[in-house]
C-alpha positions as a Markdown table, in Angstrom:
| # | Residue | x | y | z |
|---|---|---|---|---|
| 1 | Unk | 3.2 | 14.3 | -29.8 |
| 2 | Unk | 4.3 | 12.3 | -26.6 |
| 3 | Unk | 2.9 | 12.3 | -23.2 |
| 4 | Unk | 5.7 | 14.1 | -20.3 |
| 5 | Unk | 4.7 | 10.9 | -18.1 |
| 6 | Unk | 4.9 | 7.5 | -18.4 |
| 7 | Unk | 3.0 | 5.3 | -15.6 |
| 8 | Unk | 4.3 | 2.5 | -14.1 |
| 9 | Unk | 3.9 | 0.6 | -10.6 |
| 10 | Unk | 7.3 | -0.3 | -9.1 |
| 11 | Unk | 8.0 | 1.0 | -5.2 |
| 12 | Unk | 10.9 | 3.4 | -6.0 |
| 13 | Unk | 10.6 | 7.0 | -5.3 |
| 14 | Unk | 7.9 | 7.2 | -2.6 |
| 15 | Unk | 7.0 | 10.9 | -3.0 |
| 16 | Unk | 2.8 | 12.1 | -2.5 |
| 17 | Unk | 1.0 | 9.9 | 0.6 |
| 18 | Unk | -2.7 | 10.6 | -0.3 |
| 19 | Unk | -3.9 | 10.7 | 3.1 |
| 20 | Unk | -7.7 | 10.8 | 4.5 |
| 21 | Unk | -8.5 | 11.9 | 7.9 |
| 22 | Unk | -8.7 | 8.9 | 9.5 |
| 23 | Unk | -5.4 | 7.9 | 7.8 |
| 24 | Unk | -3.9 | 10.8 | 10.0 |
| 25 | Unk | -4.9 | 9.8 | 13.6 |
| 26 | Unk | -2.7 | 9.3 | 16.3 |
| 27 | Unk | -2.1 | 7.0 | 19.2 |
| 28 | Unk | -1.3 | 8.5 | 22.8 |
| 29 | Unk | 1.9 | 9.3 | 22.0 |
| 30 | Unk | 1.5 | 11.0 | 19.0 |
| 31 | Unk | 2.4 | 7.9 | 16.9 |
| 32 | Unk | 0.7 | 7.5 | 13.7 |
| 33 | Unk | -1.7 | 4.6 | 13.8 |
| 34 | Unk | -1.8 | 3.8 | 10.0 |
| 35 | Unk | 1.2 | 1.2 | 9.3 |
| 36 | Unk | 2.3 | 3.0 | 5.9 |
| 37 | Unk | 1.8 | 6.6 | 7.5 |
| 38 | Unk | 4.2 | 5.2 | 11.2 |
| 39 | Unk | 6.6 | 3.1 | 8.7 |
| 40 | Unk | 7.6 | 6.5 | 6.7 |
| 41 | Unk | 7.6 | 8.4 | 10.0 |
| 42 | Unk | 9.8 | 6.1 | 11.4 |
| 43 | Unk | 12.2 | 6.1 | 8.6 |
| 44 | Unk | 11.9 | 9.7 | 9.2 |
| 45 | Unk | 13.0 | 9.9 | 12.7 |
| 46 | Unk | 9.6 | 11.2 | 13.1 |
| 47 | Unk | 9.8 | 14.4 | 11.2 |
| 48 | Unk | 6.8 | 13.7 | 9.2 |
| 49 | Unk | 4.8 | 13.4 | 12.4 |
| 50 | Unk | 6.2 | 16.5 | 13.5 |
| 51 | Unk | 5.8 | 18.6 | 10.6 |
| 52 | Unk | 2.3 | 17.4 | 10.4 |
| 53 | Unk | 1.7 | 18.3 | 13.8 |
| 54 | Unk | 2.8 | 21.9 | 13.6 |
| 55 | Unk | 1.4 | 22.7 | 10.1 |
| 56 | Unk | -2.2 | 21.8 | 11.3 |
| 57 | Unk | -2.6 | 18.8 | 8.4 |
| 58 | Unk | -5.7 | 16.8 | 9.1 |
| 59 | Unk | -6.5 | 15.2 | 6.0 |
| 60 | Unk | -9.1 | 17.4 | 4.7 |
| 61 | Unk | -9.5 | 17.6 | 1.0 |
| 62 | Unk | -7.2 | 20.6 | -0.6 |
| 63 | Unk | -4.7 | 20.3 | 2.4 |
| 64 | Unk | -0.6 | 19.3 | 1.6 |
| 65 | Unk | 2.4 | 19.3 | 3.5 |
| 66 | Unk | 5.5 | 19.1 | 1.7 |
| 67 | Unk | 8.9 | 17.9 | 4.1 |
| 68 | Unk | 11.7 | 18.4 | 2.3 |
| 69 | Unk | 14.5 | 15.6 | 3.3 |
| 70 | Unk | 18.1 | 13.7 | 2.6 |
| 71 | Unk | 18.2 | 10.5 | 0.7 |
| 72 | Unk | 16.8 | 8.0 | 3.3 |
| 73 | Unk | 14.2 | 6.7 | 1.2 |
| 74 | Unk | 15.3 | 7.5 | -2.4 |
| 75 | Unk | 13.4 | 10.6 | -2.5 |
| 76 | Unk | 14.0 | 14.7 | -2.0 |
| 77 | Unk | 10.8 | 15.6 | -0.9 |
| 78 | Unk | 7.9 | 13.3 | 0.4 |
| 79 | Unk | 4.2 | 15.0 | 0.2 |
| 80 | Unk | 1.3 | 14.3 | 2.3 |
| 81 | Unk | -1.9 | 15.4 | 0.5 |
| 82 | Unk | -5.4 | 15.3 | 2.0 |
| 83 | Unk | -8.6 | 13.5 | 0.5 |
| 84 | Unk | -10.8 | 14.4 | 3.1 |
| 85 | Unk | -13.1 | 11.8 | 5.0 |
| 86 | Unk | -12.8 | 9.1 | 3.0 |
| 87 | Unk | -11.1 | 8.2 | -0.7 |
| 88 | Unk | -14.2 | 7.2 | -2.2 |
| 89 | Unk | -15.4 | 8.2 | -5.7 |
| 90 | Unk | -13.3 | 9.3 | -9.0 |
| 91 | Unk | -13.7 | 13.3 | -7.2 |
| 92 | Unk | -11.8 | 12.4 | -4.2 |
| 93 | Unk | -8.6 | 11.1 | -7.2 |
| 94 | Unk | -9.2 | 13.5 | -9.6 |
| 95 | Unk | -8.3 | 15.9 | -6.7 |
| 96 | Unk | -5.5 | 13.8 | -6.2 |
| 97 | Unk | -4.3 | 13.4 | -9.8 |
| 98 | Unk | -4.4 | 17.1 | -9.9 |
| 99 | Unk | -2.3 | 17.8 | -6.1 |
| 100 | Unk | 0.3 | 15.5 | -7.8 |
| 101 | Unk | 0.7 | 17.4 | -11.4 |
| 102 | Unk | 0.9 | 20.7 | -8.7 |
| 103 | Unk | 3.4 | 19.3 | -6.6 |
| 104 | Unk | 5.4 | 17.6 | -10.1 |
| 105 | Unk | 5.6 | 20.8 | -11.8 |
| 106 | Unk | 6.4 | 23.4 | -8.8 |
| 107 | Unk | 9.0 | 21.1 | -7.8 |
| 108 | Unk | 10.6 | 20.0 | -11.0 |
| 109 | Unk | 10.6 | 16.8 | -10.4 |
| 110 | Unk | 11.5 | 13.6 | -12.7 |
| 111 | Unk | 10.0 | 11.2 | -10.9 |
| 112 | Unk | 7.1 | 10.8 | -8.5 |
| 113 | Unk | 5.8 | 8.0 | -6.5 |
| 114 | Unk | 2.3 | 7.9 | -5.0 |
| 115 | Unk | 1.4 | 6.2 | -2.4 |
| 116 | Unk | -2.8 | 5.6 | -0.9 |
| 117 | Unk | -2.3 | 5.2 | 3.2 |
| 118 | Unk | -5.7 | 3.1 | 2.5 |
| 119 | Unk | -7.5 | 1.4 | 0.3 |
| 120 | Unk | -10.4 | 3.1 | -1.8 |
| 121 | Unk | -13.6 | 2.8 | -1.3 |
| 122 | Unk | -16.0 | 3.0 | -4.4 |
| 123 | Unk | -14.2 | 2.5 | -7.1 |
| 124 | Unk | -11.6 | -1.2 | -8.1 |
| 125 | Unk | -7.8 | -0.6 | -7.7 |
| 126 | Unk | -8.3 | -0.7 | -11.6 |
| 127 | Unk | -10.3 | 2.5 | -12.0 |
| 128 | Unk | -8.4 | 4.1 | -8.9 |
| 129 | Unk | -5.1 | 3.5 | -10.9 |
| 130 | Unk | -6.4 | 5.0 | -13.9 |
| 131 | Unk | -7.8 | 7.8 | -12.7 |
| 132 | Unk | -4.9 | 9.1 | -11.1 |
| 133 | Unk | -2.7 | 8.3 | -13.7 |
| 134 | Unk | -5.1 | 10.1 | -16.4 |
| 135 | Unk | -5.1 | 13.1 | -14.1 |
| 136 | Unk | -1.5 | 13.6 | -13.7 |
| 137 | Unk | -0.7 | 13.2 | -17.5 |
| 138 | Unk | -3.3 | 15.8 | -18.0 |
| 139 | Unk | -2.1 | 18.1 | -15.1 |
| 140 | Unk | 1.1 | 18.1 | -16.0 |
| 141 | Unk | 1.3 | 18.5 | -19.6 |
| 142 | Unk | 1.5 | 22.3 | -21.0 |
| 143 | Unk | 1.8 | 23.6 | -24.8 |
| 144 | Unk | 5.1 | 25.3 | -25.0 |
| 145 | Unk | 4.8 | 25.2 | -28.4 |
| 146 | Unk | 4.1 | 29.1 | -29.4 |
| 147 | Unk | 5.3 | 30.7 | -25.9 |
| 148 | Unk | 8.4 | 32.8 | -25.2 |
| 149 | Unk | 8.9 | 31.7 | -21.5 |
| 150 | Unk | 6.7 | 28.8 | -20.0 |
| 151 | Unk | 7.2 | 26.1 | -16.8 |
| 152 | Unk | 9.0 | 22.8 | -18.8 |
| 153 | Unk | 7.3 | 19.6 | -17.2 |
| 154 | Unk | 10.3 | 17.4 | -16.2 |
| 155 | Unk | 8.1 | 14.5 | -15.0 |
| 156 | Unk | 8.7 | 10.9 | -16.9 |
| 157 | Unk | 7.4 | 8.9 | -14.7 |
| 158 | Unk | 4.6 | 8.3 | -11.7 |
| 159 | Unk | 5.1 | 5.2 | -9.8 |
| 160 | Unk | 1.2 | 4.1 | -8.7 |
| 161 | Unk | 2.1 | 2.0 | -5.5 |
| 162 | Unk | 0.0 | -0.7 | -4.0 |
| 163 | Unk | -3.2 | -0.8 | -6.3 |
| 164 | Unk | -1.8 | -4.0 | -7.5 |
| 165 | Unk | 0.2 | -5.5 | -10.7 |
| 166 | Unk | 0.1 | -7.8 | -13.5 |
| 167 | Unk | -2.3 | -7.9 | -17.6 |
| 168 | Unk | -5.2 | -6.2 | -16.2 |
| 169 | Unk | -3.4 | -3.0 | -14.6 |
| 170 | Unk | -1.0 | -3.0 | -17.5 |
| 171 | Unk | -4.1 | -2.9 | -20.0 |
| 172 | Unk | -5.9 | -0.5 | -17.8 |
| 173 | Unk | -3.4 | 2.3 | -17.7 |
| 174 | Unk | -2.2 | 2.1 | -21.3 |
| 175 | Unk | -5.7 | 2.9 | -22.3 |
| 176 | Unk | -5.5 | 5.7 | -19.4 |
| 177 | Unk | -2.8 | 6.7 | -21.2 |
| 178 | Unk | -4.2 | 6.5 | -24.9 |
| 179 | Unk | -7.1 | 8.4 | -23.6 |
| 180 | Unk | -4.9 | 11.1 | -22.4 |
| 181 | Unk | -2.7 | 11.3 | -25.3 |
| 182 | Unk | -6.1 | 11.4 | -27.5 |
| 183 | Unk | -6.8 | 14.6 | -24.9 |
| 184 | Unk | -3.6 | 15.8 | -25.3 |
| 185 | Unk | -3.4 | 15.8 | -29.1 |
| 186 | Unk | -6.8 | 17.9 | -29.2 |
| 187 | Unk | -5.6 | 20.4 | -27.4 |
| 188 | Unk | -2.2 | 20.7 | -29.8 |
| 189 | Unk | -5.0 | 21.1 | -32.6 |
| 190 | Unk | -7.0 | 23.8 | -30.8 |
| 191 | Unk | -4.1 | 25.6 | -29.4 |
| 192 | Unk | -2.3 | 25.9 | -33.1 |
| 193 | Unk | -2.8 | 28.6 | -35.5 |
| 194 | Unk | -4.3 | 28.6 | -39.0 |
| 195 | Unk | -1.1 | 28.8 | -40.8 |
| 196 | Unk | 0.5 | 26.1 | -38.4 |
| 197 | Unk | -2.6 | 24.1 | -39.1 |
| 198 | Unk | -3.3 | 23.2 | -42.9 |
| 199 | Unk | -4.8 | 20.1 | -44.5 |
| 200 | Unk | -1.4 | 18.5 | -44.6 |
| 201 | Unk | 0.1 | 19.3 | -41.7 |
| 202 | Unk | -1.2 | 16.5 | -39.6 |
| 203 | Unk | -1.5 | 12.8 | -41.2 |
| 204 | Unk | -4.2 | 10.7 | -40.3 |
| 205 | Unk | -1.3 | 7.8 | -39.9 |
| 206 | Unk | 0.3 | 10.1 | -37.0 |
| 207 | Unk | -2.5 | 10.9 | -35.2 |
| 208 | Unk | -3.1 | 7.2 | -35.1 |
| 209 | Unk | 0.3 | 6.5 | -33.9 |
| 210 | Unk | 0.4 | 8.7 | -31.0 |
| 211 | Unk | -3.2 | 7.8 | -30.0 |
């Protein structure tokens, strides 16, 4: 069994802005004031701003504007989805995590990039990291295994940006994603029937090498 993403960190495909409400407040002339949200604007020729503007999006947990666009900044689609006052605690990304696999799987798409318009508050860019990560694997993943007709995941990747680099994030999310695959694998063995699942047909040495 193998996981349909694979986390990584590299700015590439900016895709989902996780947005609070603050994040989304403007200046008199109807500029973004957060730098990330009025850099991506701008890139935008200020479509983002506008779409915003005339779908109502505040930032309020549940909410999610999808602008569909050309190639400007490597991506077909760029996402803003709320977290509501603040993005503190692992509800506030678990919500997240779970907007992301929703967006991933409606949209088909290979690769996603999410972006935080702020920092978190409550929880280390370590634990932020993972628990979006763990999220989307989990979202995402579906067992097509005994179904006829069923939504293939195309997502291989989820590029985390700006919650930092280096031996401690790289340790952090491969045991995000050991956990999930451990998750993952459980639900294979729950899902499968009694004559797909005998004594032999799983080996203690594979379950260890996927976990």
């Amino acid at each position: 069994m193998s996981s349909a993403v694979h986390v990584i960190r590299r700015p590439r495909r900016p895709s989902p802005v996780a947005v609070t409400e603050k994040d989304v407040a403007r200046d008199d002339e109807s500029r973004f004031q957060n730098p990330i949200l009025s850099m991506l604007d701008s890139k935008l020729g200020g479509l983002l701003a506008e779409a915003s503007f005339e779908e109502d999006f505040a930032g309020k947990v549940g909410q999610s504007t999808v602008l569909r666009i050309a190639a400007e900044i490597g991506s077909k689609r760029v996402a803003l989805l709320g977290l509501g006052a603040s993005a503190s605690g692992p509800a506030a990304f678990k919500g997240l995590g779970e907007a992301v696999a929703a967006a991933a799987k409606s949209a088909q798409a290979v690769h996603v990039a999410v972006v935080l318009a702020s920092s978190s508050q409550g929880l280390s860019s370590l634990n932020t990291a993972s628990a979006i990560a763990t999220v989307t694997i989990l979202g995402t993943f579906e067992d097509t295994r005994y179904k006829t007709e069923s939504k293939k995941s195309f997502l291989k990747s989820v590029d985390i940006i700006g919650l930092g680099t280096g031996p401690e994030v790289e340790k952090k999310l491969k045991y995000a994603g050991d956990v999930s695959s451990g998750v993952l694998l459980g639900r294979e063995l729950i899902n499968s029937p009694p004559n797909v699942l005998t004594p032999g047909s799983y080996q203690i040495s594979d379950i260890v090498f996927n976990f």
